[in-house]
C-alpha positions in Angstrom: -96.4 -134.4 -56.5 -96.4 -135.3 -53.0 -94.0 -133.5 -50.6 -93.1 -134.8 -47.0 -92.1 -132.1 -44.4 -91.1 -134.3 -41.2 -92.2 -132.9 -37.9 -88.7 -132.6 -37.0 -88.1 -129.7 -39.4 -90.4 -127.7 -38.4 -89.5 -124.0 -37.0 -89.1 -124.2 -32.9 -89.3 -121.8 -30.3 -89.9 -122.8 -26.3 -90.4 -119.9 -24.3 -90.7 -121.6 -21.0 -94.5 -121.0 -20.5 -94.8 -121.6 -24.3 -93.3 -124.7 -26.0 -94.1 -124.0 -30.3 -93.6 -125.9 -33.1 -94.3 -124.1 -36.6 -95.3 -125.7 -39.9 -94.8 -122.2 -42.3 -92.5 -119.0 -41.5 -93.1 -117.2 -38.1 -91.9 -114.6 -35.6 -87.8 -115.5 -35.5 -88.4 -118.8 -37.5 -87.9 -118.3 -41.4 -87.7 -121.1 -44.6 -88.0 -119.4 -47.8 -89.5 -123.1 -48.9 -92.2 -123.2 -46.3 -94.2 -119.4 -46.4 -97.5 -121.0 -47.2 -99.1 -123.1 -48.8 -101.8 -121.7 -50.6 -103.5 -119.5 -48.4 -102.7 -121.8 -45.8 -100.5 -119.5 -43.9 -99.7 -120.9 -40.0 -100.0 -123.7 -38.1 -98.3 -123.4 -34.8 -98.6 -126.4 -32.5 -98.7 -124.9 -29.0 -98.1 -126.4 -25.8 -99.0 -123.1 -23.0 -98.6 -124.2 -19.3 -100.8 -124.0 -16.7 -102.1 -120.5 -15.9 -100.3 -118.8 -18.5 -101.2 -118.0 -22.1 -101.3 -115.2 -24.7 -101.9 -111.3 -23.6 -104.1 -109.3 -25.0 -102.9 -108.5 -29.0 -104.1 -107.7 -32.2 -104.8 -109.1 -35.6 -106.0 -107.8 -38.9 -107.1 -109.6 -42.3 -106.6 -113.1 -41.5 -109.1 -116.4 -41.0 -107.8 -117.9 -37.5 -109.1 -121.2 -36.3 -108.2 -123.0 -33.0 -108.2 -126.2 -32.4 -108.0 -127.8 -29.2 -106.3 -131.2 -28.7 -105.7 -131.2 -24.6 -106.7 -129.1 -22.5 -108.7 -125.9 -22.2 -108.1 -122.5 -24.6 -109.9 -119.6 -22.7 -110.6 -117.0 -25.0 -111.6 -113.4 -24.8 -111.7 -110.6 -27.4 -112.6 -106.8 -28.3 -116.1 -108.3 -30.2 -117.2 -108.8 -26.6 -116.7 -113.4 -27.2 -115.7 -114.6 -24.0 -115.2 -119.0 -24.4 -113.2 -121.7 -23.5 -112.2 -124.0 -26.0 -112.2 -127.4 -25.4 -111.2 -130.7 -27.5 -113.8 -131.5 -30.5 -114.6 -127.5 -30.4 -113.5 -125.6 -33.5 -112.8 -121.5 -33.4 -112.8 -119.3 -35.7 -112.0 -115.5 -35.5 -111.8 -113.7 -38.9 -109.7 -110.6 -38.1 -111.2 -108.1 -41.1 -110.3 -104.5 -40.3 -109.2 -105.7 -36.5 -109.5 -106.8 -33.6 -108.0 -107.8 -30.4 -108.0 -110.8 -28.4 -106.2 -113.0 -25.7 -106.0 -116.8 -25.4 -104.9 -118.4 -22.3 -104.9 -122.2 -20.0 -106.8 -120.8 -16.5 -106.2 -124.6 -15.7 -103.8 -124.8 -12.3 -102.2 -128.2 -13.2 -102.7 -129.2 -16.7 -100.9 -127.8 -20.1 -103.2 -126.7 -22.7 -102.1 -128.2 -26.5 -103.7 -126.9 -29.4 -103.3 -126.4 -33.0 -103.1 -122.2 -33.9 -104.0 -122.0 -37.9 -104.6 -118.9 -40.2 -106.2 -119.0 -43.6 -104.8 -115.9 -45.6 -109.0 -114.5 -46.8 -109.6 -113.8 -50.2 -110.6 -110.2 -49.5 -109.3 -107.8 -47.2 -111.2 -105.0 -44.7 -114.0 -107.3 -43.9 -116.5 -106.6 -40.5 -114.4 -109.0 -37.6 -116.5 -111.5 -36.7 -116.5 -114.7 -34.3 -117.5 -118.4 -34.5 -117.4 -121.8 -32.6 -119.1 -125.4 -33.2 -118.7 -128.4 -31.7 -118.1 -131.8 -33.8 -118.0 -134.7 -31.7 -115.4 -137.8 -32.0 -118.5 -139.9 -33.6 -118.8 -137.8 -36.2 -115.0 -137.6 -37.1 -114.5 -141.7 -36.5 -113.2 -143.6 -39.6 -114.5 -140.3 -41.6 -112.9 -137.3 -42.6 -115.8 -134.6 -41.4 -115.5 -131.0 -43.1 -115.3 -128.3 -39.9 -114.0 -125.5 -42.2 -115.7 -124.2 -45.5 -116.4 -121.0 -47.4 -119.9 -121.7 -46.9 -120.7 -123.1 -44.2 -121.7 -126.4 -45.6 -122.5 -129.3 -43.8 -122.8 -127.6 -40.4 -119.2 -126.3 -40.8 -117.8 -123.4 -39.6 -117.4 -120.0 -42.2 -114.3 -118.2 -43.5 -113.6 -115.7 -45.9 -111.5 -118.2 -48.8 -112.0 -121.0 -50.9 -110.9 -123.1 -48.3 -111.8 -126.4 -46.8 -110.1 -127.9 -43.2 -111.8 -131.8 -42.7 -110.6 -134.0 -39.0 -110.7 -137.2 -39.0 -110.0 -140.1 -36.3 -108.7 -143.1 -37.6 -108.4 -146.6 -36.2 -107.2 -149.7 -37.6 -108.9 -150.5 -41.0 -110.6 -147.7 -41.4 -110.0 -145.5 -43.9 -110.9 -142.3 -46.3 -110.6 -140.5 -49.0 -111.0 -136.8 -50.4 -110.7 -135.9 -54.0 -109.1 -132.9 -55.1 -110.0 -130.9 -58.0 -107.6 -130.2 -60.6 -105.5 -127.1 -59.8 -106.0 -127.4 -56.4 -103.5 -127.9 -53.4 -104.2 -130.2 -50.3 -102.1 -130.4 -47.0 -102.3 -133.2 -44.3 -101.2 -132.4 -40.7 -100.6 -135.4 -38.4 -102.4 -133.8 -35.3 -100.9 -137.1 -33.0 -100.8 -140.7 -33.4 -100.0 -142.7 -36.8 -101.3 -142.9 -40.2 -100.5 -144.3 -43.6 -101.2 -141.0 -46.2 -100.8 -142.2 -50.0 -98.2 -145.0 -48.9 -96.7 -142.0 -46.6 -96.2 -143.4 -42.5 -96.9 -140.1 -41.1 -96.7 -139.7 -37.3 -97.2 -136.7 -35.1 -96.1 -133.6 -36.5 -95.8 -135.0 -39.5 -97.2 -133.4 -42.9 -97.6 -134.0 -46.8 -98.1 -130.8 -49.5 -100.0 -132.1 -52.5 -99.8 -130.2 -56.0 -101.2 -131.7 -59.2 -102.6 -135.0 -57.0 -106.6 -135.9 -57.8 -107.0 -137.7 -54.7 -105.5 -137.8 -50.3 -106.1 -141.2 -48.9 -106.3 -141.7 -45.3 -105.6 -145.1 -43.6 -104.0 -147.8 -40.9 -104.5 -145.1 -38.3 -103.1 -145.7 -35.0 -104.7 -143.5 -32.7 -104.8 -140.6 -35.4 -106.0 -137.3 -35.3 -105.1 -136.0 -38.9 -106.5 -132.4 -40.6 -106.8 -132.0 -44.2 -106.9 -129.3 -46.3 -107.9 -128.4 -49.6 -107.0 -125.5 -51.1 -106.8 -122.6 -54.1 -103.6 -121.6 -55.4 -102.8 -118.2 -54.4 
């Protein structure tokens, strides 16, 4: 079963300094039908303008990742990390037993957009710890490259669940696929631009669940920035 969830659907909040869209159930936006998905448990497209952002706060036993689309994500937390997150970078913070952190666009003109995800981890009270890695466009072109694993496989980044986020760029005819095994879950997210998914025209915003399907096909991008996920039930 394949399950559209239209951008426009999604849970909205703008704050003035903070314009949010959210895919799952968060802060004063609730959907009984969209709590997670898996262990996929946020993804909050944020648009923060310029020289604002996120004060210091705290977070405990989750996997977050960042990733940039426009713009610059300064970042500091309690671990002592201090980085600015750029487009192509991908961030991840597991939270374990807690830590603190701030995120923030020190840009004077431009608005910082970026993709905020957390991965519920498969065990809880872990040591916080912090990681970033770069994949350039080439390597994303046409292709869906894996930037998120439980192992770290393929010069991805680490987190604590049986988990797997891929990004992909698509132009044209180019096209992929990822196969899922049986009794797994997969999720697309339309980061911008347009794609065909399984017969699905998906633009911005856009995203598919998948339960029971072997296979997510990716094609007749225009301009597309997609994420994929595969992922355990929970």
């Amino acid at each position: 079963m394949i399950t559209l969830r239209p951008a426009h659907e999604r849970g909205h909040a703008n704050h003035g300094w903070l314009d949010s869209w959210h895919s799952f159930s968060f802060a004063n936006y609730h959907d009984d039908r969209h709590v997670h998905w898996g262990p996929l448990r946020v993804i909050n497209e944020d648009r923060v303008a310029a020289g604002q952002g996120f004060g210091q706060h705290g977070h405990r036993d989750m996997e977050i990742i960042s990733y940039v689309l426009d713009g610059a994500l300064g970042h500091k937390d309690s671990m002592g990390n201090s980085s600015s997150i750029v487009p192509g970078d991908v961030q991840r913070m597991s939270a374990g037993t807690g830590v603190q952190h701030s995120e923030y666009n020190y840009s004077e003109s431009g608005t910082t957009h970026f993709l905020q995800i957390w991965i519920i981890p498969d065990r809880q009270g872990v040591t916080p710890s912090y990681a970033e890695k770069r994949f350039a466009a080439e390597e994303k072109q046409g292709r869906l490259r894996l930037v998120v694993s439980p192992d770290g496989s393929d010069g991805s980044v680490s987190i604590h669940q049986d988990a797997r986020m891929y990004a992909g760029l698509f132009d044209g005819s180019e096209a992929a696929e990822l196969n899922l095994a049986e009794g797994r879950l997969g999720y697309v997210h339309m980061a911008r631009g347009e794609a065909t998914v399984n017969g699905h025209a998906l633009a911005a915003g856009d995203a598919l669940l998948y339960e029971g399907e072997p296979q997510i096909r990716v094609e007749q991008g225009r301009s597309a920035e997609v994420l994929v996920f595969d992922l355990p039930r929970i």
